[in-house]
Structures are given as structure tokens and as C-alpha cells.
N, C-alpha and C positions, 0 to 999 in steps of 0.2 A: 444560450440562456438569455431572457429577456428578463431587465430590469425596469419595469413599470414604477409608476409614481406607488413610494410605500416601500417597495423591494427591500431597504434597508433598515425600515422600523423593524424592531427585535418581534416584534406583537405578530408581524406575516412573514417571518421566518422559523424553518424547525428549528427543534433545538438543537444543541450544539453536539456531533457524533467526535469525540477524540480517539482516533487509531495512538497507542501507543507502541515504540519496537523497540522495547527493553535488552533484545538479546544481543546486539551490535557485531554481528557475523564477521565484521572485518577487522574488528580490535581482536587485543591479547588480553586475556584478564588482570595481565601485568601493566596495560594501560588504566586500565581504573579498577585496582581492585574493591573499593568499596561498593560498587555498581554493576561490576559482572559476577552473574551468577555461575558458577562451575555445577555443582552437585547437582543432584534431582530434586531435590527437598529446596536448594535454593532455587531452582529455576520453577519451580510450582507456588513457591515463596515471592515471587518478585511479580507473578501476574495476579494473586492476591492484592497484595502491595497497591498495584498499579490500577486494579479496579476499586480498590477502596478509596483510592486520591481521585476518581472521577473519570478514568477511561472506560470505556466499553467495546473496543474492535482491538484484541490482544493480535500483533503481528508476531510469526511466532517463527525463531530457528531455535539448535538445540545445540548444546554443550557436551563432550565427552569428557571424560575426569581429568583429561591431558588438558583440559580447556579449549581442544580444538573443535571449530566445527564439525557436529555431527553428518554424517551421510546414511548412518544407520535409520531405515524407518520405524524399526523396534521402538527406538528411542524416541522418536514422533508419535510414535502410540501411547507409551510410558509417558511422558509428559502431557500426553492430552488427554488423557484417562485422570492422571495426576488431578488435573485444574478444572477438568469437569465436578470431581468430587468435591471440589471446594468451591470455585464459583460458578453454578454450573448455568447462570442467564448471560456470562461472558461472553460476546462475538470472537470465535477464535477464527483466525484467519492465518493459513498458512503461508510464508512464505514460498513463492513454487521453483526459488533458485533448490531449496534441498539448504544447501551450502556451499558457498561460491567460495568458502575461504583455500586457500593453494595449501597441496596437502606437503610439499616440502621445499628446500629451501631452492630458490632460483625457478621454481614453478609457477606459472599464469595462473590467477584466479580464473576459475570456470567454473560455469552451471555444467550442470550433471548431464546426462543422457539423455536423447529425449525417451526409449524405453523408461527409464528410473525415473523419470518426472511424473509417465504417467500413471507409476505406479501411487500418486498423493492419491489417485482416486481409491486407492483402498485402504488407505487409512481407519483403522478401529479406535477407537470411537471416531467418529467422523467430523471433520472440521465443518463448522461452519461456511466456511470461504478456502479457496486457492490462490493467492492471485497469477497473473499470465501476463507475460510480455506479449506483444504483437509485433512481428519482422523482424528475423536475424537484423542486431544494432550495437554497435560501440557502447560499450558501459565502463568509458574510464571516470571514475570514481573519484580519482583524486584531481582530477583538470582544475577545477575551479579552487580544492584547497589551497591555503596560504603557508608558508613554512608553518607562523602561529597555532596554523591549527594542529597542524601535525608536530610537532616540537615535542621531544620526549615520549613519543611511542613506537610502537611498530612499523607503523607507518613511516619513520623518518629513515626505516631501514633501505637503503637503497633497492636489496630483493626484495622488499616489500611493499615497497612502492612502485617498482615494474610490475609486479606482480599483479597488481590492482589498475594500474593503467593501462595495461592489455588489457583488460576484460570484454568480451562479448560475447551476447548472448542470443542465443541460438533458439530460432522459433518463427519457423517456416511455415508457410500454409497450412501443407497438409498435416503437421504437427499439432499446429493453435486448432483445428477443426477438430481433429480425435482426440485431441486433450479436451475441448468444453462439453464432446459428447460423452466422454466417460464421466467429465463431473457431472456434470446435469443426469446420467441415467444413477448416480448415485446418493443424489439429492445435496450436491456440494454448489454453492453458488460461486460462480467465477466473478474476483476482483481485477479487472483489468488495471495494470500501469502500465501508460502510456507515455512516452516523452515528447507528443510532440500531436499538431493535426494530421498528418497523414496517416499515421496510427488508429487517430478513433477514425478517420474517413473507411481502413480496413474493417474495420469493427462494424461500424455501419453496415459496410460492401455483403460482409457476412451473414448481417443480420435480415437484409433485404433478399439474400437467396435462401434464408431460412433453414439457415446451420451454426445458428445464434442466436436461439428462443431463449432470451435471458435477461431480466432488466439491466439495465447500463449502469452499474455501480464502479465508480471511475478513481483513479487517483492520476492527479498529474505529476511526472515526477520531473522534478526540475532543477536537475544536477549537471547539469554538462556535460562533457565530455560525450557528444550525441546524442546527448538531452537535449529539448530547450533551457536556457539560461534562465534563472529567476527573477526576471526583470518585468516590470509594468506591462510594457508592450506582449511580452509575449502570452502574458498571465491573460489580458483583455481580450485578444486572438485568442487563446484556447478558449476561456468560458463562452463568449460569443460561439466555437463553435458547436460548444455541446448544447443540446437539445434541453428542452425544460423538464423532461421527464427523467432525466439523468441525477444523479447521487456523487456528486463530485467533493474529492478529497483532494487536498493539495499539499504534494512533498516535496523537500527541498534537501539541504544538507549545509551542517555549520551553523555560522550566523547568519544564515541567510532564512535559518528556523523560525525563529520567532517573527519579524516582520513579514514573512509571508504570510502566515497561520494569524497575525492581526488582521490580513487584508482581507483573510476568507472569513475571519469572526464577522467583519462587519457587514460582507457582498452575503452573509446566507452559506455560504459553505462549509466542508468541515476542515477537521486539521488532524496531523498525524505529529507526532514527537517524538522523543528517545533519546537513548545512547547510539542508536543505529544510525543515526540521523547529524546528530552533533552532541558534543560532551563538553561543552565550555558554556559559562555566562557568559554575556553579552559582553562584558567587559576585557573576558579572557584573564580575570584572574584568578579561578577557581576552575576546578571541576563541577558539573551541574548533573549529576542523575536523572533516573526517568522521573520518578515519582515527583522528582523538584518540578522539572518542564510541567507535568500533567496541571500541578497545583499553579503551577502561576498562569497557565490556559484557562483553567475553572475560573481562578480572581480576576483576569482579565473580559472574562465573559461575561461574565456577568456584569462586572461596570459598565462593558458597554451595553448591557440590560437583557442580555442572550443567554435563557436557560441553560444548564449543560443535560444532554437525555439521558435517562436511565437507560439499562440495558435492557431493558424490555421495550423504550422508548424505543433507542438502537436500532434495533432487531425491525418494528415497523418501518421505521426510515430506510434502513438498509433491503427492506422488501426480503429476508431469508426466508429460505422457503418457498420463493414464488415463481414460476417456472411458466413457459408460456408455449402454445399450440399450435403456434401457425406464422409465417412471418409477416402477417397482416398486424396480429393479433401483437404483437414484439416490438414495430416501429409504431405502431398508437401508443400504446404503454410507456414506451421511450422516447414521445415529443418526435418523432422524426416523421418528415412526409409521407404517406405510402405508396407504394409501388406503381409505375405508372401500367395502365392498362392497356392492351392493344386499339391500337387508334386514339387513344387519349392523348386531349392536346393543353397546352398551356399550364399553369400552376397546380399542383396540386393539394388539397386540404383532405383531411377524413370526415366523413358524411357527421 
């Protein structure tokens, strides 16, 4: 991404897209019960909630009455049927783990099948978005936590914390290829999270043989544990590598939430929040819900003079909907070079 003179004034950047992920697939409802929702009325309740406080990209897993992560898709229907009825200009975006939570004790957290993943594409009512990993990659989740963060919940459970530092995730080639073809032939737009450059380089790689007709809607996710780490450096290297026609979101975990999601208020990008993400203020003396995070995102944005979009705002910025023809027609749309041509020599622009 090029930051020209202005890049920074609020007045030539969009406004502001906040992803919220309320459902926190890796806690216990016994960790925050004021903030996890169990029931179905509460979990249709809390994306209410969350787009009333000023989100519009719902990240979305689901609850069984046992409070554990769901793996049933019943239930991903039941909930998105739910929250269409109530907010129905909401970007719902599915999570495409399903549910990584470890179904018993002493058990590795892991994403699902890749059969069962690709069954999101048949989702009734249909989600807006899926997101997708790209390259089987280490997803230890807790790397970077500090005792503080995890102190008094599940997490502090020693099976529960192997549990979650084993994690990875599984998403090979030929996997990522017939998963974005089944979304895209079902009008679903793929969220890539990425951890790192070599990732969107894939991404790109795909898109330039024309098995990824799809705008570049991106989140960085910047959690460790073969992530990249959330630091300055790396933050500069990835947006540098993404293209101007790119939609980039940037995620982190902890306290590492908030000061990252200021950096993208002010560079023009967006931000994502939650209990999924982190559940403490800043100070670690409370607990902080979604709905808290969203509201101090909106206050903060706007001081520094950055609209926040509505959901119909959203919905344009995030391109849903928009699907593309040709892998010519894919890398113009997405700021990327185009393909070089036989015998073609030196740099390449589009005409």
C-alpha cells in the first residue's frame, strides 16, 4: 500500500469498517459470564448488541447449551437465520475454523475436516463471508499470552493450555483452491487471514493463475505462535506488501488490541475487537466485553476525525458481492501487476 502526501487526513480515507468476535471460541462461559453468550436468543442478542454499539463485520462461531463450541452446522444456520431477521444489513462473516475448541479433556484444539469446512459453502441463509487460512501453519494461541492474561480461567488449566498451544491448521493447496471455488460458485466472499507475507504472496500466486477471481479482502492476524508478532516492523512489511486495491483488516490478541487497531485508525485501515481477541482493559483491572471495545473504537475514531461506516457503507468497502472473470480482470481490481506476457520484458503496469 502506498502512503502518499494526505494518506493520513481522515477527509481521503474510508470510513472506518469494525469486525467484531463476540463469541470467544476459546474461553468458557465460566470465564466471563457476563459476555458469553450460551443460549440462542443470547447469541442473536449480543450481534444486535454489537451492531447497535457501531460494528458492522459480525465474526461469527456458535455455542451449544453445554457452552461448548458448536460443530453442528444446524446451529450456524439457526443463528444466521436468527440475526438476519433482526439485523439483516449486518456483514456476517463466518468463522471457517467451524470450532477449534478441544472437545475433551487432554485433547488438541483443531479445526475441523477439510470435507466439514467445506460444507460452510452450504450454509442457509448464506453468510456473507468465510474466512480461510492459507498453508498448513502453527496456530499456538497462547505464545505470546502473559500468566495476567490468562489468570483465572480456562486457559490457566494446564490441559487447556496444551490444548491450545498445539494448534494447527490445516489448509493445503488443493484444499484453499476448492474451498474459494465452492464459495464464490455460491455467492460467499472469502476473508482471507493471513499471518504473515508469504501467505498473501500464495494468495497473489492463485490469483494470477486464475483460481482466485476475488477481491483481496484481508485481515492480518498478528498473534504469534507462527504468526507474525505485533510489532511496528512487521505491521510496515505487511501493509507495504499488500496492494492498494486490497481491504485490510488488522488482528492481534490481548493488549496488544487496542494499540494496534489505533495504528490502523490512523494509516486508513480497519480493525477487528472482541472477547475472541482479548477480554481485559488495558490496565487489567476489569474485565472489558465486546460491546465495551466497539464503543471506545467509535470514540476513539472519531477524535482522531475518522468516520465509523454504516453497514451499508461496510458492505461497499468490503466489495460483497463482487466476483471477478478472468485473472487479468482480479489483479487490476486488486492493485497487483498483471501477468507478464510472452516475450514481455521489463516492468510491468496495466494499460
Amino acid at each position: 500500500m502506498n502512503f502518499t502526501d494526505g494518506s493520513l487526513f481522515p477527509e481521503n480515507q474510508d470510513k472506518l469498517v469494525i469486525t467484531c468476535a463476540p463469541y470467544g471460541p476459546e474461553w468458557m462461559p465460566a470465564d466471563f459470564p457476563e459476555d458469553i453468550p450460551v443460549t440462542m436468543d443470547e447469541q442473536i442478542q449480543k450481534a444486535v448488541d454489537c451492531h447497535n454499539a457501531g460494528a458492522t463485520v459480525l465474526h461469527l462461531h456458535v455455542r451449544e447449551l453445554d457452552g461448548k463450541g458448536s460443530k453442528r452446522l444446524s446451529k450456524f444456520n439457526e443463528l444466521i437465520a436468527g440475526i438476519r431477521a433482526r439485523v439483516p444489513e449486518l456483514i456476517i462473516q463466518v468463522g471457517g475454523s467451524i470450532s477449534f475448541a478441544p472437545e475433551g479433556d487432554g485433547d488438541t484444539a483443531k479445526w475441523l475436516s477439510d470435507d466439514t469446512r467445506h460444507m460452510l459453502a452450504e450454509l442457509q441463509p448464506t453468510p456473507d463471508q468465510v474466512t480461510i487460512a492459507i498453508n498448513s501453519n502453527q496456530m499456538n494461541v497462547v505464545e505470546q499470552m502473559t500468566e495476567a492474561d490468562i489468570a483465572g480461567t480456562s486457559l490457566a488449566e494446564p490441559a487447556m493450555y496444551r490444548a491450545y498451544r498445539e494448534m494447527t491448521i490445516p489448509a493445503g493447496p488443493e484444499w484453499v483452491e476448492e474451498h474459494i471455488r465452492r464459495l464464490s460458485a455460491a455467492g460467499i466472499q472469502t476473508h482471507f487471514q493471513l499471518a504473515n507475507i508469504p501467505q498473501l504472496e500464495t494468495v497473489e500466486r492463485m490469483m494470477r493463475r486464475g483460481v482466485c477471481n476475488v477481491p483481496l479482502i484481508l485481515t492480518w492476524v498478528a498473534i504469534g505462535g507462527g504468526f507474525d508478532a505485533p510489532n511496528l516492523y512487521n505491521l510496515a512489511n505487511f501493509v507495504r506488501a499488500v496492494p492498494d486495491g486490497a481491504v485490510l483488516t488488522l488482528e492481534t490478541s490481548m493488549l496488544n488490541v487496542l494499540p494496534l487497531n489505533m495504528m490502523a485508525i490512523a494509516m486508513g485501515l480497519h480493525v477487528r475487537c472482541g472477547i475472541e481477541d482479548n477480554i481485559w482493559t488495558q490496565d487489567r483491572r476489569q474485565k472489558m466485553g465486546t460491546v465495551k471495545q466497539i464503543e471506545q473504537l467509535v470514540r476513539i475514531s472519531r477524535e482522531f476525525g475518522r468516520e465509523v461506516a454504516d453497514a451499508n457503507e461496510a458492505r461497499r468497502i468490503y466489495r460483497i458481492g463482487e466476483f471477478y472473470k478472468s485473472a487479468d480482470e482480479t489483479l487490476a481490481k486488486n492493485g497487483f501487476a498483471p501477468n507478464r506476457r510472452h516475450g514481455q520484458r521489463g516492468f510491468l503496469q496495466h494499460a
